[in-house]
C-alpha positions as CSV (number, residue, x, y, z in Angstrom):
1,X,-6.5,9.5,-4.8
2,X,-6.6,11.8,-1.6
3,X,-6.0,10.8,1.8
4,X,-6.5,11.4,5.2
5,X,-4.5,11.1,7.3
6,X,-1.4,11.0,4.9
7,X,0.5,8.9,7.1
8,X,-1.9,5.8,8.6
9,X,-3.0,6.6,12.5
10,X,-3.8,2.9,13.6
11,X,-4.8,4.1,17.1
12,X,-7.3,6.5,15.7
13,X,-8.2,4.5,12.9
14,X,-7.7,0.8,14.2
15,X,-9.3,-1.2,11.8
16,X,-7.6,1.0,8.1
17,X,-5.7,3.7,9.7
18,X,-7.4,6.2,7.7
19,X,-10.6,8.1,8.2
20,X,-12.9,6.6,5.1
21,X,-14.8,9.6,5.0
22,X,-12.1,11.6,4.2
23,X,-10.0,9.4,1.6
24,X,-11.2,9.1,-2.4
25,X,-10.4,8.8,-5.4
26,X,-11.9,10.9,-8.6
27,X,-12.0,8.6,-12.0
28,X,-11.7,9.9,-15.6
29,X,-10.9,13.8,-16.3
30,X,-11.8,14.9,-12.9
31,X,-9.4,12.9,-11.5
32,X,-6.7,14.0,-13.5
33,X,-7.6,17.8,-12.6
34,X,-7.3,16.8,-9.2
35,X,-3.9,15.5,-9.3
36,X,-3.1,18.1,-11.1
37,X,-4.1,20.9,-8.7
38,X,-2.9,18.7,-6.0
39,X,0.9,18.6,-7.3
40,X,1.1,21.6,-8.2
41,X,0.0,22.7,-4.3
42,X,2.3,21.1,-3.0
43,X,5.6,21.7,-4.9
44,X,4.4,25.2,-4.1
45,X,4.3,24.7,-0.6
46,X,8.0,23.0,-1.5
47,X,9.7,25.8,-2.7
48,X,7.5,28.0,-0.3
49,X,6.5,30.9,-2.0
50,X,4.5,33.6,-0.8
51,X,1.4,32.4,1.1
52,X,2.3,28.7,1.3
53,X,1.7,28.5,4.6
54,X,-2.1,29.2,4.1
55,X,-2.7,26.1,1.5
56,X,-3.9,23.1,3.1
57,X,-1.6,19.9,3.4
């Protein structure tokens, strides 16, 4: 599950406080790959390694 933004906006997004076009969620395999990739992002991001500053949050 991915989404935007991370922390809810209620004055930009009264009625969820997140932009629906922008938030989903992958089933099966290719939602484990995505989890994955996104964990591994950010604990990289975490320990900020070379580049981290380029990933998106």
């Amino acid at each position: 599950m991915t989404v935007f933004p991370v922390a809810p906006d209620y004055e930009k997004y009264p009625e969820y406080g997140r932009d629906l076009n922008l938030t989903f969620g992958e089933i099966g395999l290719a939602g484990h790959w995505m989890k994955s990739m996104l964990h591994y992002t950010f604990l990289y991001q975490a320990k900020m390694l070379p580049g981290w500053w380029l990933l998106p949050d």
